[in-house]
C-alpha positions as CSV (number, residue, x, y, z in Angstrom):
1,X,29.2,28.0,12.3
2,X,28.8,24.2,11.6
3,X,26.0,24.1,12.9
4,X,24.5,26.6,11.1
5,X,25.6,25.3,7.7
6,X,24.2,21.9,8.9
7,X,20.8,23.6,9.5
8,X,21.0,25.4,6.3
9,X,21.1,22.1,4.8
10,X,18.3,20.7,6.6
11,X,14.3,20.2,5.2
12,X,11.5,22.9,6.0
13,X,8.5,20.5,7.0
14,X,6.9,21.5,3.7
15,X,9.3,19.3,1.6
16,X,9.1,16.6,3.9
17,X,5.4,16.6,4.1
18,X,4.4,16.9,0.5
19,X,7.6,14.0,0.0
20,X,5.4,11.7,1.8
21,X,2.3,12.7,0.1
22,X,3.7,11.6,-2.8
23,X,4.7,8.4,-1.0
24,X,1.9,7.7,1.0
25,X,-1.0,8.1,-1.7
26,X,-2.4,7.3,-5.1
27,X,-5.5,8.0,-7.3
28,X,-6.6,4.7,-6.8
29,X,-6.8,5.3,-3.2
30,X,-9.7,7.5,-4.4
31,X,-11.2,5.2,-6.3
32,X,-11.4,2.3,-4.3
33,X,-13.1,4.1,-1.3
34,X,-15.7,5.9,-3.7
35,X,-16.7,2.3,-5.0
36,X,-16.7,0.6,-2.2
37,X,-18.3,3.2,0.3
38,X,-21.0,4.8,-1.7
39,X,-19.9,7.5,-3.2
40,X,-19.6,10.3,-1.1
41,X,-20.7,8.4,1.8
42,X,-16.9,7.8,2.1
43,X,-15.7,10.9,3.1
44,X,-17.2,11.4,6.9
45,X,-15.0,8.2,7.2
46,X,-11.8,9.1,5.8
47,X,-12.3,12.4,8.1
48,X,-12.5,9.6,10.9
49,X,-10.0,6.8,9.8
50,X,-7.6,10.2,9.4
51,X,-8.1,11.6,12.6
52,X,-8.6,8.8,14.7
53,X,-6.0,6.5,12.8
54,X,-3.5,7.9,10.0
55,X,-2.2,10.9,12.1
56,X,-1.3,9.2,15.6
57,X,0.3,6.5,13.6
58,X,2.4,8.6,10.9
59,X,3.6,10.4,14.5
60,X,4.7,7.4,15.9
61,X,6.4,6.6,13.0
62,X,8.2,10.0,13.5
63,X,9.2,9.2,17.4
64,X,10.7,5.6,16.3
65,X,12.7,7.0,13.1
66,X,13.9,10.1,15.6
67,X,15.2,7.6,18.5
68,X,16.6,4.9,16.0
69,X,18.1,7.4,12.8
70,X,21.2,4.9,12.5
71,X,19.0,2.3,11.9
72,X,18.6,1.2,8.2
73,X,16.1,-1.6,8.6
74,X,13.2,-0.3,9.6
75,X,10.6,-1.5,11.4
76,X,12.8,-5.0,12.1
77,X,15.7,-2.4,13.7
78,X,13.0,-1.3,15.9
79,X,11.7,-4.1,17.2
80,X,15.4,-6.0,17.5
81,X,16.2,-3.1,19.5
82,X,13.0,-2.8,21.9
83,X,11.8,-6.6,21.6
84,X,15.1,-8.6,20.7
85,X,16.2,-10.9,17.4
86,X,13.9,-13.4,16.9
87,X,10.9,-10.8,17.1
88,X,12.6,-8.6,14.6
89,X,13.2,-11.9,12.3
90,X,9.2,-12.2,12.1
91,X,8.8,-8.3,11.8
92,X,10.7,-8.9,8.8
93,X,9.2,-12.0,7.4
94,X,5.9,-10.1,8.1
95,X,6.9,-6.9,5.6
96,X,8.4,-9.8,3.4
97,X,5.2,-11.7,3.1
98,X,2.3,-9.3,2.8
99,X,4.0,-8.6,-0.4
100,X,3.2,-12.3,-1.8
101,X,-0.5,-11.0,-2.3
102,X,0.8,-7.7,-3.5
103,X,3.0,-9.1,-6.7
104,X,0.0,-11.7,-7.5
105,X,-1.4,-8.4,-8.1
106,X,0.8,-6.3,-10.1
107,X,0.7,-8.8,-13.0
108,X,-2.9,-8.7,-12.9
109,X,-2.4,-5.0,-13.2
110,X,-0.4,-4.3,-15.6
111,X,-1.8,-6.6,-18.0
112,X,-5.6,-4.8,-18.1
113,X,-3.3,-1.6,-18.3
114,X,-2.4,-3.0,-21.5
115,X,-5.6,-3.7,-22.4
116,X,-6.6,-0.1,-21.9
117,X,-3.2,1.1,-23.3
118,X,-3.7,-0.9,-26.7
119,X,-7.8,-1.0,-27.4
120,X,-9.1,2.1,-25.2
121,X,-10.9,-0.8,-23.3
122,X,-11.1,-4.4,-21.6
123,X,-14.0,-6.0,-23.4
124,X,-11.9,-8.2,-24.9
125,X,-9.5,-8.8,-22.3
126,X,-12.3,-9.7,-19.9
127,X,-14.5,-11.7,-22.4
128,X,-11.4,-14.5,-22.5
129,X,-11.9,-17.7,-20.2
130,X,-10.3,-16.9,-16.7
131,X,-7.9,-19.7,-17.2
132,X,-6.2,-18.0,-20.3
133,X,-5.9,-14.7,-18.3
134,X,-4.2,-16.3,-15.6
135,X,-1.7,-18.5,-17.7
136,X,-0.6,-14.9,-19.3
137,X,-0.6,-13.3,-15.9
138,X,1.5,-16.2,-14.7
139,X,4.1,-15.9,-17.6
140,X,4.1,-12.0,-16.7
141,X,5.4,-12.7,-13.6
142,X,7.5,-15.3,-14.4
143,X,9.5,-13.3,-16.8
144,X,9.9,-10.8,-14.1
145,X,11.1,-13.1,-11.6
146,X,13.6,-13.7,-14.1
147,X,14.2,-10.2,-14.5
148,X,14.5,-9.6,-10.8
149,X,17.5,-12.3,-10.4
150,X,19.4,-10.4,-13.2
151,X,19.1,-7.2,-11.0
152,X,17.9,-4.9,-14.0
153,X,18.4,-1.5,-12.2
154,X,17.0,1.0,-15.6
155,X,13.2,-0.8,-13.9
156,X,14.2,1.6,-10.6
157,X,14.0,4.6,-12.8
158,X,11.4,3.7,-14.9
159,X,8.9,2.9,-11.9
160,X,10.3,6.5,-10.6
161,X,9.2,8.1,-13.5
162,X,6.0,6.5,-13.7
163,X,5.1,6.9,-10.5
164,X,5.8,10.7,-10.4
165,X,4.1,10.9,-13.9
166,X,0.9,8.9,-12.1
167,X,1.0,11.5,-9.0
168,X,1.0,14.7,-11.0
169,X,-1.9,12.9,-13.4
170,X,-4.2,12.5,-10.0
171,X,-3.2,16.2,-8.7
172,X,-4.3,17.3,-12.7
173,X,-7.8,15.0,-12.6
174,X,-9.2,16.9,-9.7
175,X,-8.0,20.2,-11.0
176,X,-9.4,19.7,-14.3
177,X,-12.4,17.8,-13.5
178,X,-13.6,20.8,-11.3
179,X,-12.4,23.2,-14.4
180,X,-15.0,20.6,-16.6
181,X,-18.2,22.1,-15.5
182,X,-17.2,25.8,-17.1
183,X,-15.0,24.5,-20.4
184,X,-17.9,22.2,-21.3
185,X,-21.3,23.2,-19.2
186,X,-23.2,20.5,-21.1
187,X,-21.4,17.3,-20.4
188,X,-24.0,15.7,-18.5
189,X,-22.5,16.1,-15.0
190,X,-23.9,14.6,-11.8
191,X,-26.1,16.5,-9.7
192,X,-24.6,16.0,-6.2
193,X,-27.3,16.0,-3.2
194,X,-25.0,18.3,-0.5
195,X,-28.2,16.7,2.2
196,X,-26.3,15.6,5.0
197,X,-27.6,11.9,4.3
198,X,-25.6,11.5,1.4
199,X,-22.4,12.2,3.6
200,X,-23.3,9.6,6.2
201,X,-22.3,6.0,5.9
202,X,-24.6,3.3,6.1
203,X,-23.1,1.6,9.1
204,X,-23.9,-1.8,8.0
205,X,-22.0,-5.5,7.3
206,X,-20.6,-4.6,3.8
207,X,-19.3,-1.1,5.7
208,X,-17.4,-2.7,8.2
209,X,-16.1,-5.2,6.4
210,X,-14.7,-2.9,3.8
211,X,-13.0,-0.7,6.4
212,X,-9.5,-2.3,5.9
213,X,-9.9,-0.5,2.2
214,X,-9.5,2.7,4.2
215,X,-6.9,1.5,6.8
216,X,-4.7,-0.1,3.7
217,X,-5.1,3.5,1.8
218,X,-3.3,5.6,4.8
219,X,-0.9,3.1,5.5
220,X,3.1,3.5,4.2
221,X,3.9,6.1,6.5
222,X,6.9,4.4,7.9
223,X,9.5,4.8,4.8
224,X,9.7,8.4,5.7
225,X,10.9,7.8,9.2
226,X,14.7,8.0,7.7
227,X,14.3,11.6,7.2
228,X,12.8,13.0,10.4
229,X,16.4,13.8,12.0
230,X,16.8,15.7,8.4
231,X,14.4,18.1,9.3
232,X,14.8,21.8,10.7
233,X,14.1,21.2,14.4
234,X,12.3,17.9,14.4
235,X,10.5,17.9,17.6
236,X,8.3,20.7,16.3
237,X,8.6,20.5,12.9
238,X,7.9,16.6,12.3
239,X,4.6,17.1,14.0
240,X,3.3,20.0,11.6
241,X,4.8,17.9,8.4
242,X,2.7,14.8,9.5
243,X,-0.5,17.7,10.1
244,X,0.2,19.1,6.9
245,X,0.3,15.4,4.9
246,X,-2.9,14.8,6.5
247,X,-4.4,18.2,5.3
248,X,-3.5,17.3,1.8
249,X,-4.7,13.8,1.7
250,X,-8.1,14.7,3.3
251,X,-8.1,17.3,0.9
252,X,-6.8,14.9,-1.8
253,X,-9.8,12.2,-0.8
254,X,-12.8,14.3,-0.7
255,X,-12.6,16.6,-3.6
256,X,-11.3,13.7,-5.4
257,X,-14.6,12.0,-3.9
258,X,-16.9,14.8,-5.2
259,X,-15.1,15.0,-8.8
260,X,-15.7,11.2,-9.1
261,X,-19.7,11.7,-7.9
262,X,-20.1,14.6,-10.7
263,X,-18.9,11.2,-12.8
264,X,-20.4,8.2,-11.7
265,X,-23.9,7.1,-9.9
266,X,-23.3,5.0,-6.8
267,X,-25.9,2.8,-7.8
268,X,-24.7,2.2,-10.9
269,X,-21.2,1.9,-9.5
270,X,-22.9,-1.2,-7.3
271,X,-24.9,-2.6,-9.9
272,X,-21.1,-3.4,-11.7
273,X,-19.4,-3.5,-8.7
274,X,-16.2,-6.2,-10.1
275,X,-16.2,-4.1,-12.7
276,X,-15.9,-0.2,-11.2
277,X,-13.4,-2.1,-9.0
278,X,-10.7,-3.8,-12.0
279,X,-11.7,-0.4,-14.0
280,X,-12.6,2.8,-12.4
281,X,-9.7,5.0,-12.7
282,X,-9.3,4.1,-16.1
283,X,-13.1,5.0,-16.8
284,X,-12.3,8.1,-15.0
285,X,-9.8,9.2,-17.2
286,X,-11.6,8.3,-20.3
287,X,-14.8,10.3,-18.8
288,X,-12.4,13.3,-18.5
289,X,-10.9,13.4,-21.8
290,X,-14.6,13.3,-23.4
291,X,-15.1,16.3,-21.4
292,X,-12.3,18.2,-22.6
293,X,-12.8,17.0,-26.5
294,X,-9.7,15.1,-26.9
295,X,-11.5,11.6,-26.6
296,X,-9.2,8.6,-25.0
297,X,-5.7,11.0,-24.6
298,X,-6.3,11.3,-20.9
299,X,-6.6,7.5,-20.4
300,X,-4.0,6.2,-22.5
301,X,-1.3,8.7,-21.0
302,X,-2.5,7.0,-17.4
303,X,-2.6,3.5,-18.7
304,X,0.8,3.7,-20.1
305,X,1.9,5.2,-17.4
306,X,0.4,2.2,-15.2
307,X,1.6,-0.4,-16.9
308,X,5.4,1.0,-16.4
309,X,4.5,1.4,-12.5
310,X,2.5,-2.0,-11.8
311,X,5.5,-4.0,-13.6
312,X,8.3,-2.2,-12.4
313,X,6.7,-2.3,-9.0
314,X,6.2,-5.7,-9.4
315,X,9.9,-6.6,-10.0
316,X,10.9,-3.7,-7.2
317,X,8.1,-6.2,-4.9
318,X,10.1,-9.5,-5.7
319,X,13.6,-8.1,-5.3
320,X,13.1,-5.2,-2.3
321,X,11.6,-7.2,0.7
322,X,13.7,-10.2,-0.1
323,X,16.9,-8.4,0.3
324,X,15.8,-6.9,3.4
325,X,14.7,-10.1,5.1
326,X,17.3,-12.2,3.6
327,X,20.2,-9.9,4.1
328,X,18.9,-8.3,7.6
329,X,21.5,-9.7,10.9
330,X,18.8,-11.9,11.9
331,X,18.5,-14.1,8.5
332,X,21.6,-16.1,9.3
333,X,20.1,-17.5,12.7
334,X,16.1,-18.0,11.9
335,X,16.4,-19.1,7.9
336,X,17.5,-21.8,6.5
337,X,21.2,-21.4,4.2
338,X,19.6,-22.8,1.4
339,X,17.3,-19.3,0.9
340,X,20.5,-17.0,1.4
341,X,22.2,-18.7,-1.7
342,X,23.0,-15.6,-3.8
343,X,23.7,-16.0,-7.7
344,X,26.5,-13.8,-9.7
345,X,24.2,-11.0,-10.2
346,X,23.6,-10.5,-6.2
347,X,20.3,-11.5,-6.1
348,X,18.9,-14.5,-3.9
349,X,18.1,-16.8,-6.6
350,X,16.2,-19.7,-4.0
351,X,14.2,-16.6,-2.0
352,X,13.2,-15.6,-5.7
353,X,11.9,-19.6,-6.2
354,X,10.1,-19.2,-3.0
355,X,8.0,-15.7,-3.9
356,X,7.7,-18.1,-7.6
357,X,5.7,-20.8,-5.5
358,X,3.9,-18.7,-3.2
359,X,2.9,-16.1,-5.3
360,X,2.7,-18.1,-8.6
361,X,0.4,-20.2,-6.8
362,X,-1.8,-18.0,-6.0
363,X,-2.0,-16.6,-9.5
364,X,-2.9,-20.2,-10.9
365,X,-5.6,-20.6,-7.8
366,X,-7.4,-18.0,-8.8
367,X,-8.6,-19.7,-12.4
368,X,-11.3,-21.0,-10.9
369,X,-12.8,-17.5,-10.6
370,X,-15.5,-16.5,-12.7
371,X,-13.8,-13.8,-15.0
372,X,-10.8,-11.5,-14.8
373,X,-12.7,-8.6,-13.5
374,X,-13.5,-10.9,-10.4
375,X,-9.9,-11.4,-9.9
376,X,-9.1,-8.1,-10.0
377,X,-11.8,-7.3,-7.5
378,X,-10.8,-10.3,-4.9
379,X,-6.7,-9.5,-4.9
380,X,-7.6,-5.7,-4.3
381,X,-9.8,-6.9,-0.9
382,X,-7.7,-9.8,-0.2
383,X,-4.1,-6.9,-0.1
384,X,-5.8,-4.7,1.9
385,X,-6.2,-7.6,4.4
386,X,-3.0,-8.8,4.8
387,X,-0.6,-5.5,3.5
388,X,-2.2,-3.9,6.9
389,X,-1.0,-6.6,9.0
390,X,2.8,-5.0,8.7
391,X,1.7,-2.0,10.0
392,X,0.8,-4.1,13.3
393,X,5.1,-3.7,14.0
394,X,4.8,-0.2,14.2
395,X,2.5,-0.3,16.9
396,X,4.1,-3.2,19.2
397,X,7.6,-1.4,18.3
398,X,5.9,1.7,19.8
399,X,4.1,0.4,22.7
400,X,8.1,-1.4,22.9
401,X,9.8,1.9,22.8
402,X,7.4,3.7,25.6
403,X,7.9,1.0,27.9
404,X,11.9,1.3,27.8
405,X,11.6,5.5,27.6
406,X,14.0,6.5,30.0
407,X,16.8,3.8,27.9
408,X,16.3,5.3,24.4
409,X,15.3,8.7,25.0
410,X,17.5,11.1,25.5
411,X,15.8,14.7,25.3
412,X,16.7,15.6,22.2
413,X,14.5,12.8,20.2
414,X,11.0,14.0,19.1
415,X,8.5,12.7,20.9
416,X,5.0,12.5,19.9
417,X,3.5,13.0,23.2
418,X,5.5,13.3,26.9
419,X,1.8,11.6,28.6
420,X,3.0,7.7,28.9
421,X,-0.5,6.9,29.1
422,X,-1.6,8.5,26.3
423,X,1.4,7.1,24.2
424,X,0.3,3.7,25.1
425,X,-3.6,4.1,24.7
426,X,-2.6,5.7,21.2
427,X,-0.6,2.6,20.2
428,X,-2.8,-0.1,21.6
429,X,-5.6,1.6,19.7
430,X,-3.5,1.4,16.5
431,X,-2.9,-2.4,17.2
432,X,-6.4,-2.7,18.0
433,X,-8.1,-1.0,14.8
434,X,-5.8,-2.8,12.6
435,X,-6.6,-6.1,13.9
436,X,-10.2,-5.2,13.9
437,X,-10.3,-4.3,9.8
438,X,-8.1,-7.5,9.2
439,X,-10.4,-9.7,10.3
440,X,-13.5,-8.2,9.4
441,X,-11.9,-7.4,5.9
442,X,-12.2,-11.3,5.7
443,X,-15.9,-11.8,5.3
444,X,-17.1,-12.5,1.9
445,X,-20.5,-13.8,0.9
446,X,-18.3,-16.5,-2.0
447,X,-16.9,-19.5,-0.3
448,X,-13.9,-19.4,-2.2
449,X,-12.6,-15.6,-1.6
450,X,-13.9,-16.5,2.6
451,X,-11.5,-19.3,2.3
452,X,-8.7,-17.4,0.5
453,X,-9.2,-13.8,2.7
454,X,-8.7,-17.0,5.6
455,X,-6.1,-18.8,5.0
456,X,-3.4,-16.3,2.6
457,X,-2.8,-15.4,6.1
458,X,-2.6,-18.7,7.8
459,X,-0.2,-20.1,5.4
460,X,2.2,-17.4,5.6
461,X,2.3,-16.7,9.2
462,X,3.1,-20.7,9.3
463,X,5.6,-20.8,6.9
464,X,7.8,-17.6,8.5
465,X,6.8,-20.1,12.1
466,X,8.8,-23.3,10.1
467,X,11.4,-21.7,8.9
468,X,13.4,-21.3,12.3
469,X,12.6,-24.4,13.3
470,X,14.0,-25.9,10.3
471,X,17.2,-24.3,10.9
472,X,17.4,-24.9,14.2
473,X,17.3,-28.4,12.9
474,X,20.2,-27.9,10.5
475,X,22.4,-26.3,13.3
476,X,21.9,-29.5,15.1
477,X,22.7,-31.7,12.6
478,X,26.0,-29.9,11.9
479,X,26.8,-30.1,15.4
């Protein structure tokens, strides 16, 4: 009878899949691979990067949530478990530091969501001298920082709301961009060439050093590993709720791709290139609402709705991944005391002063580029080289887990595959592909962005390398 009531209680893999839809992607996914692939050159290699990448990797997301469901710190549980301590400390100074690029951005943002919010464009926005756009982005972020140490909780909602408000918008701008052609016939819609040459990507240097775009888009699939034991039946069920949130985000990507080509010219798209990048779903939006008579509504309603999401993700970024690394069991042996100092509002006011330097710094870097549009361009190539670099725990976990099979398998855990060679082959080929778009995402033809894409990295992989030492060097001094 209990158990029963307990499966009763349970998800159908519909929920869960179309939960991690939600979670997983964004219009701006969209976008970004439109711009920077072509057009509808893009979709034969989201089919690919779906197939060959997203699908085993959001399954072995679903095998490490299924054998560790007590675990509530993610990817660093999994690896302390399968690897040990210390390795689980830099899994979660790796999640804690891909995020330094990520609030640089946010400020960014929000701030030309404004722009679009208040005047129905940027032109003024982008017309003022890079350094002034940078000393308002910095003071942006610094009154968030300020916010984040108060621990505002109302920004939780907000970013919940606009983020569900921003999801239903990119679900409504395919539907009613397809609808377009029959309310207005006239508009002055694209003519899309269906010959199979305008499918195929040019397989050239810009391609394959924009491929971390793609690999950055599908990634996220680990925060749904928490619900896998809450499905109906898991071990058959997970796998179809992982087919099913790859169905819809194929879906999503290329008849989001082909509304977007009935809008914009791929050559005109690389002609402006900074500015398609910093502007495009915005632009989108606008282009839609023209169609429909009702001028700007459509874009204002998103901007709005942006500018809630990028700031309350932006304070969510400062606050979220410092409380997991700083308050995880492996903080108090690998980081210094001095950056688990907590103020009276429960926040950790010197980990806050750190993501202030880091990612303040980079903020106040960035003024020696040309424009704002430029900077908008380089942060959204420079996060989808390093935010992919946390995925590389998922794979090491998993390749981890396989190896110890018969000690955390028990029979009733999903598995995604009983073939220990294929298991392995499909997580070193994770590992691999994400290394490979990484570093190839680093190429840039400016000096300054090569230099940047190089070392953002560096720094931060030496800094969370220091750390331990340093208080391995405080223990001895108190001893």
């Amino acid at each position: 009878m209990e158990t029963s009531q307990e499966n009763s209680k349970k998800m159908m893999w519909p929920t869960l899949a179309t939960m991690a839809f939600s979670i997983v992607w964004s219009f701006g996914n969209v976008v970004n691979g439109f711009i920077y692939f072509d057009g509808t050159k893009v979709i034969l290699s989201w089919i690919i990067i779906f197939l060959l990448f997203f699908i085993p990797y959001a399954l072995m997301v679903g095998e490490l949530g299924s054998v560790f469901q007590n675990s509530e710190g993610g990817v660093s549980s999994w690896i302390n478990a399968t690897i040990g301590p210390k390795w689980a400390y830099y899994a979660g100074w790796t999640f804690w530091a891909v995020h330094v690029v990520y609030i640089s951005s946010k400020g960014t943002g929000g701030l030309r969501g404004m722009s679009w919010g208040i005047f129905g464009n940027t032109t003024w926005y982008d017309s003022l001298p890079t350094t002034w756009t940078q000393l308002a982005t910095l003071a942006v972020f610094l009154f968030f920082c300020w916010v984040a140490s108060r621990g505002v909780p109302v920004i939780k909602t907000l970013s919940t709301i606009a983020g569900s408000s921003m999801f239903i918008m990119s679900i409504l701008f395919i539907i009613m961009m397809y609808a377009a052609p029959m309310i207005n016939p006239h508009a002055g819609f694209n003519n899309i060439s269906w010959n199979w040459k305008n499918f195929v990507p040019d397989f050239n240097l810009k391609y394959f050093t924009s491929l971390s775009i793609l690999v950055f888009a599908v990634g996220g699939a680990e925060k749904i590993s928490p619900y896998v034991n809450k499905l109906k039946d898991p071990s058959r069920n997970f796998p179809k709720s992982m087919l099913g949130l790859a169905g819809m985000v194929m879906i999503s990507a290329i008849l989001g791709t082909i509304a977007l080509a009935m809008m914009f010219d791929p050559k005109v798209v690389n002609a402006n290139l900074n500015e398609y990048i910093s502007n495009g779903p915005y632009m989108a939006f606008d282009k839609l609402g023209q169609y429909y008579g009702v001028g700007g509504l459509f874009m204002y309603i998103y901007a709005w709705c942006n500018v809630i999401g990028q700031f309350s993700a932006l304070v969510i970024s400062i606050d979220a991944p410092l409380r997991i690394l700083l308050g995880s069991k492996e903080a108090k042996d690998y980081i210094p005391k001095k950056l688990l100092k907590v103020n009276k509002h429960g926040a950790y006011i010197n980990g806050i002063w750190m993501v202030v330097c880091l990612s303040g710094g980079l903020i106040v870097l960035q003024a020696i580029m040309p424009n704002a549009q430029a900077v908008m361009a380089q942060l959204v190539k420079l996060n989808s080289i390093v935010m992919p670099m946390r995925y590389l725990w998922v794979f090491i976990a998993y390749i981890a887990l396989r190896k110890q099979a018969s000690k955390f398998h028990n029979g009733q855990n999903y598995e995604m595959t009983k073939h220990q060679w294929l298991a392995y082959t499909l997580g070193v080929w994770g590992l691999i592909v994400t290394v490979a778009c990484c570093l190839m995402g680093m190429y840039s033809d400016d000096p300054f962005t090569l230099c940047l894409n190089i070392a953002t990295p560096i720094v931060l992989f030496l800094l969370g390398m220091i750390l331990p030492t340093i208080k391995h060097h405080q223990d001895a001094k108190e001893q």
